[in-house]
DOZA-324471 format. One record per residue (C-alpha): x, y, z; residue in one letter. Coordinates in Angstrom, 3 decimals. Example, Ala and Ser with C-alpha at 12.3 -4.5 7.8 and 13.67 -1.06 7.14 Angstrom:
2
<r><px>12.300</px><py>-4.500</py><pz>7.800</pz><aa>a</aa></r>
<r><px>13.670</px><py>-1.060</py><pz>7.140</pz><aa>s</aa></r>
This chain:
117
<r><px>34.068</px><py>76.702</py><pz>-25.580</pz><aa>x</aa></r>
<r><px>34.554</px><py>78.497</py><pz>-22.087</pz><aa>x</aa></r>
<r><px>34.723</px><py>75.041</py><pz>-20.617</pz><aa>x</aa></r>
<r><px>37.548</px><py>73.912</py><pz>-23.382</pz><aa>x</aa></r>
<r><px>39.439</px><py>77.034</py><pz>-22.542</pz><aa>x</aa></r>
<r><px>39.165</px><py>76.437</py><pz>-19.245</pz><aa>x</aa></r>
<r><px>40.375</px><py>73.195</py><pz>-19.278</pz><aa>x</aa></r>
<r><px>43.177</px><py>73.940</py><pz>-21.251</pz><aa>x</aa></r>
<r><px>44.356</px><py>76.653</py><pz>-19.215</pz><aa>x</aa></r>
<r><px>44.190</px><py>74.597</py><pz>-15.966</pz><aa>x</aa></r>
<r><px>46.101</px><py>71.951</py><pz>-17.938</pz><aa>x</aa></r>
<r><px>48.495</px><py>74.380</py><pz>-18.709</pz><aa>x</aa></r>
<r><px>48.531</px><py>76.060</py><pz>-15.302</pz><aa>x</aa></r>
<r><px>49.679</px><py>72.407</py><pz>-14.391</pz><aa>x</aa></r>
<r><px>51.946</px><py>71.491</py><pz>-16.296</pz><aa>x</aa></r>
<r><px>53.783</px><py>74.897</py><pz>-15.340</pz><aa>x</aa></r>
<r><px>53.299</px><py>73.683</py><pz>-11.668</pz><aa>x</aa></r>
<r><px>54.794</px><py>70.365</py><pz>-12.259</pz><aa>x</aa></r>
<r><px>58.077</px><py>72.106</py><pz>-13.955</pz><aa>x</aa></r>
<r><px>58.523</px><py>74.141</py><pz>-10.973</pz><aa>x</aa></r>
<r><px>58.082</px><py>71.312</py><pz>-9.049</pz><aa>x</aa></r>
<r><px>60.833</px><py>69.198</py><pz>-10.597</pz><aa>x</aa></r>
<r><px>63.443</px><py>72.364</py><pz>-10.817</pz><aa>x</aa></r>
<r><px>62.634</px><py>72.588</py><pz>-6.608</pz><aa>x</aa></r>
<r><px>63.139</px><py>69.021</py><pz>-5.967</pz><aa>x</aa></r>
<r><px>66.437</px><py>69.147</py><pz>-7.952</pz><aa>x</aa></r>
<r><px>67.398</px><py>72.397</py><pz>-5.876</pz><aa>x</aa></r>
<r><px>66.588</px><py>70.036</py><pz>-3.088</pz><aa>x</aa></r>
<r><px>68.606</px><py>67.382</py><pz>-3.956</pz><aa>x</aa></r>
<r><px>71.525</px><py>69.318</py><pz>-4.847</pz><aa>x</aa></r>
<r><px>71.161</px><py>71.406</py><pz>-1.263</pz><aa>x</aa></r>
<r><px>70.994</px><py>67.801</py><pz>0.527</pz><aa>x</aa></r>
<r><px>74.147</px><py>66.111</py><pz>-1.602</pz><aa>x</aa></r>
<r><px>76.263</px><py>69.454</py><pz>-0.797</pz><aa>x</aa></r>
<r><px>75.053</px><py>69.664</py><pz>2.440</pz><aa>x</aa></r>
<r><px>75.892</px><py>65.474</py><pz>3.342</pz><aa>x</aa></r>
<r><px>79.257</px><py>66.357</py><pz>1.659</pz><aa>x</aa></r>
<r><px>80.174</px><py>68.942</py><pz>3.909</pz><aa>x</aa></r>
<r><px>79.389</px><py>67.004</py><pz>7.052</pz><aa>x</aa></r>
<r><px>81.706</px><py>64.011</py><pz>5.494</pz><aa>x</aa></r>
<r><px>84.215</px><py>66.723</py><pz>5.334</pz><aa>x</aa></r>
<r><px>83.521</px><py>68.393</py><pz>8.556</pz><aa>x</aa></r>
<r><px>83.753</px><py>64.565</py><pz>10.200</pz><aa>x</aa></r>
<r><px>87.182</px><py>63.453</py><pz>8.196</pz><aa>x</aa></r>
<r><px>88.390</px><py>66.713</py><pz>9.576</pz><aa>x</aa></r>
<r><px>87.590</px><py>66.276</py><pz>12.821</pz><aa>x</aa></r>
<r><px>89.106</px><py>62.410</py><pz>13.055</pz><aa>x</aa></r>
<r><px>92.226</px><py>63.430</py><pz>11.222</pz><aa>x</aa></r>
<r><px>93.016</px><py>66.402</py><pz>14.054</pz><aa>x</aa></r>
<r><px>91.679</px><py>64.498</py><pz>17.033</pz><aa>x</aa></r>
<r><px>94.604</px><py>65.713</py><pz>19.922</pz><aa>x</aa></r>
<r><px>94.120</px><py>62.755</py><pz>22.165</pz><aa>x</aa></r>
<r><px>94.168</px><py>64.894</py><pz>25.852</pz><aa>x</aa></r>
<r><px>92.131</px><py>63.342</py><pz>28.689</pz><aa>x</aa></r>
<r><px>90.500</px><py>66.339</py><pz>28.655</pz><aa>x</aa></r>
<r><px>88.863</px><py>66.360</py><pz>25.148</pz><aa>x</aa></r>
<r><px>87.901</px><py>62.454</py><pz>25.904</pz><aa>x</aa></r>
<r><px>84.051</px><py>63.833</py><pz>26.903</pz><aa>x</aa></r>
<r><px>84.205</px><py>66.574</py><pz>24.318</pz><aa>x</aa></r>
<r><px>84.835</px><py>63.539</py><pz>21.532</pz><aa>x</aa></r>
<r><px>82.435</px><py>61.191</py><pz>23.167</pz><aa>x</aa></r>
<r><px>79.709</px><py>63.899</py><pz>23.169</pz><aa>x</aa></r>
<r><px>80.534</px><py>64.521</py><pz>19.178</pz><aa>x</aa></r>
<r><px>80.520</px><py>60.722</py><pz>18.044</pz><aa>x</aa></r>
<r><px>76.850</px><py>60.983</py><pz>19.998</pz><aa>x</aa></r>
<r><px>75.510</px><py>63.469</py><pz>18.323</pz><aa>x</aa></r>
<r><px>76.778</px><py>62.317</py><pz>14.588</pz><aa>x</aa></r>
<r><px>75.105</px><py>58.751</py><pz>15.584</pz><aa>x</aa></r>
<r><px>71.688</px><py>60.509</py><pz>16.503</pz><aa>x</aa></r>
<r><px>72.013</px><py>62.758</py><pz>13.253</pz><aa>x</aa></r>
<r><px>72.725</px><py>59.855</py><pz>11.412</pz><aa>x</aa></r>
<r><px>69.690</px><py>57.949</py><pz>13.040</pz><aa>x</aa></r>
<r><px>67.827</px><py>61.313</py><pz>11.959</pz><aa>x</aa></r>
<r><px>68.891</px><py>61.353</py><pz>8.652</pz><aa>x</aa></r>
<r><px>67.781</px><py>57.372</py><pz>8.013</pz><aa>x</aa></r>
<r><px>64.082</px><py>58.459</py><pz>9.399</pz><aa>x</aa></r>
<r><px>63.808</px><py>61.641</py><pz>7.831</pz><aa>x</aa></r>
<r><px>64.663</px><py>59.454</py><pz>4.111</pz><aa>x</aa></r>
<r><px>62.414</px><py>56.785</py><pz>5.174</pz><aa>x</aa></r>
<r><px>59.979</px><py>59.443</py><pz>5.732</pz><aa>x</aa></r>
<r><px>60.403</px><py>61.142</py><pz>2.529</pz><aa>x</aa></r>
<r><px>59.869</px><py>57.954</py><pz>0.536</pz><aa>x</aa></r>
<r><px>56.590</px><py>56.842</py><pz>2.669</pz><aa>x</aa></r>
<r><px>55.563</px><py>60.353</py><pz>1.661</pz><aa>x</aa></r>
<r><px>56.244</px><py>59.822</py><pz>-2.012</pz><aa>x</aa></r>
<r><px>54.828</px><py>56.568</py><pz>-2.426</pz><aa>x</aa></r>
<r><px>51.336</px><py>57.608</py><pz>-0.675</pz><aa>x</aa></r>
<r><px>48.707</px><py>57.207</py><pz>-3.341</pz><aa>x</aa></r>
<r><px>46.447</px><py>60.635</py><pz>-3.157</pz><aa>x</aa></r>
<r><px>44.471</px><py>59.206</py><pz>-5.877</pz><aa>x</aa></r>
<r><px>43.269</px><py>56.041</py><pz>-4.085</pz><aa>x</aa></r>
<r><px>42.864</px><py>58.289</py><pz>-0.895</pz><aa>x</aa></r>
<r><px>40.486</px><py>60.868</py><pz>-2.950</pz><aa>x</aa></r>
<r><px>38.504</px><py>58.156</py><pz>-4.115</pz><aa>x</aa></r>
<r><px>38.066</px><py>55.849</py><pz>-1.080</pz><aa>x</aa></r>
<r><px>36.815</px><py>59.708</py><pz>0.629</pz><aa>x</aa></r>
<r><px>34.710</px><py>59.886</py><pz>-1.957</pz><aa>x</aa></r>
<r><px>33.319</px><py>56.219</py><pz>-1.906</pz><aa>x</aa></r>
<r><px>32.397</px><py>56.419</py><pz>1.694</pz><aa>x</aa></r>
<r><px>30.744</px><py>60.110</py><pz>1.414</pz><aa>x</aa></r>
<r><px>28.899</px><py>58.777</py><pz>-1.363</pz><aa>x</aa></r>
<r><px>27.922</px><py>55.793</py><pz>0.778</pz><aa>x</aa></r>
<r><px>26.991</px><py>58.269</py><pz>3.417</pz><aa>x</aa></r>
<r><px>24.654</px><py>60.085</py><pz>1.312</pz><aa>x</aa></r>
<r><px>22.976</px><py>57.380</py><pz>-0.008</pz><aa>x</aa></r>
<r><px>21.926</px><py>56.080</py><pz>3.581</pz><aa>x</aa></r>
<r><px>20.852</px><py>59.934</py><pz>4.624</pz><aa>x</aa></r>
<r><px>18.362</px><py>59.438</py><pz>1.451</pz><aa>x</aa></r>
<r><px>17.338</px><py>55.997</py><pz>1.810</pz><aa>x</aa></r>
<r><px>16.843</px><py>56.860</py><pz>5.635</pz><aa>x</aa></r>
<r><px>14.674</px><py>60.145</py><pz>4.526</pz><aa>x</aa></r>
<r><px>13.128</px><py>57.964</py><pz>2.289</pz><aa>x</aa></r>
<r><px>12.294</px><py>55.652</py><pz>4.707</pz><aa>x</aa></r>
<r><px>11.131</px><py>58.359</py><pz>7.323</pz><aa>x</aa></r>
<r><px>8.493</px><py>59.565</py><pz>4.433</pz><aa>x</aa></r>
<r><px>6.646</px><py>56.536</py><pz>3.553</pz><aa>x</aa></r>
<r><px>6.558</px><py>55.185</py><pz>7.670</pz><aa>x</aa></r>
């Protein structure tokens, strides 16, 4: 019975865990689609009021610069995230657990070995 309740509360521990989970990566999602929005804005802004002064020529270069290498971030960081998501912790846990089993079983057949030499 104390294992059954135990079970159950983990369970239900869980499935409270994978709620939270889901209402965090929609907070996420929602932070990342405002937050892309407001650069789009930010960047239609700054092409529709671009004075062209030979001064500002460097100032403009520097800013197309940086929204190439935030864009190149932005690409990795996404190809990142879905590497991340599509890593299989299951197949990981068991391949760990495959070889330390395999492990083991040459420390006894090696102890084995040592007793009956």
């Amino acid at each position: 019975r104390a294992l059954a309740a135990a079970i159950a509360e983990r369970t239900h521990v869980i499935d409270g865990l994978d709620r939270r989970l889901h209402e965090l990566e929609a907070d996420l999602k929602a932070a990342a689609t405002s937050i892309a929005r407001r650069y789009v804005t930010i960047g239609t802004m700054l092409n529709l009021h671009r004075v062209e002064r030979e001064r500002f020529t460097p100032l403009y270069a520097r800013i197309d610069e940086l929204r190439a290498g935030v864009t190149e971030r932005e690409a990795l960081i996404a190809r990142l995230e879905e590497e991340r998501r599509s890593f299989d912790h299951a197949a990981a846990q068991r391949g760990v657990i495959t070889v330390a089993a395999a492990l083991g079983g040459l420390v006894v057949l090696a102890v084995l070995l040592l007793l009956l030499l």
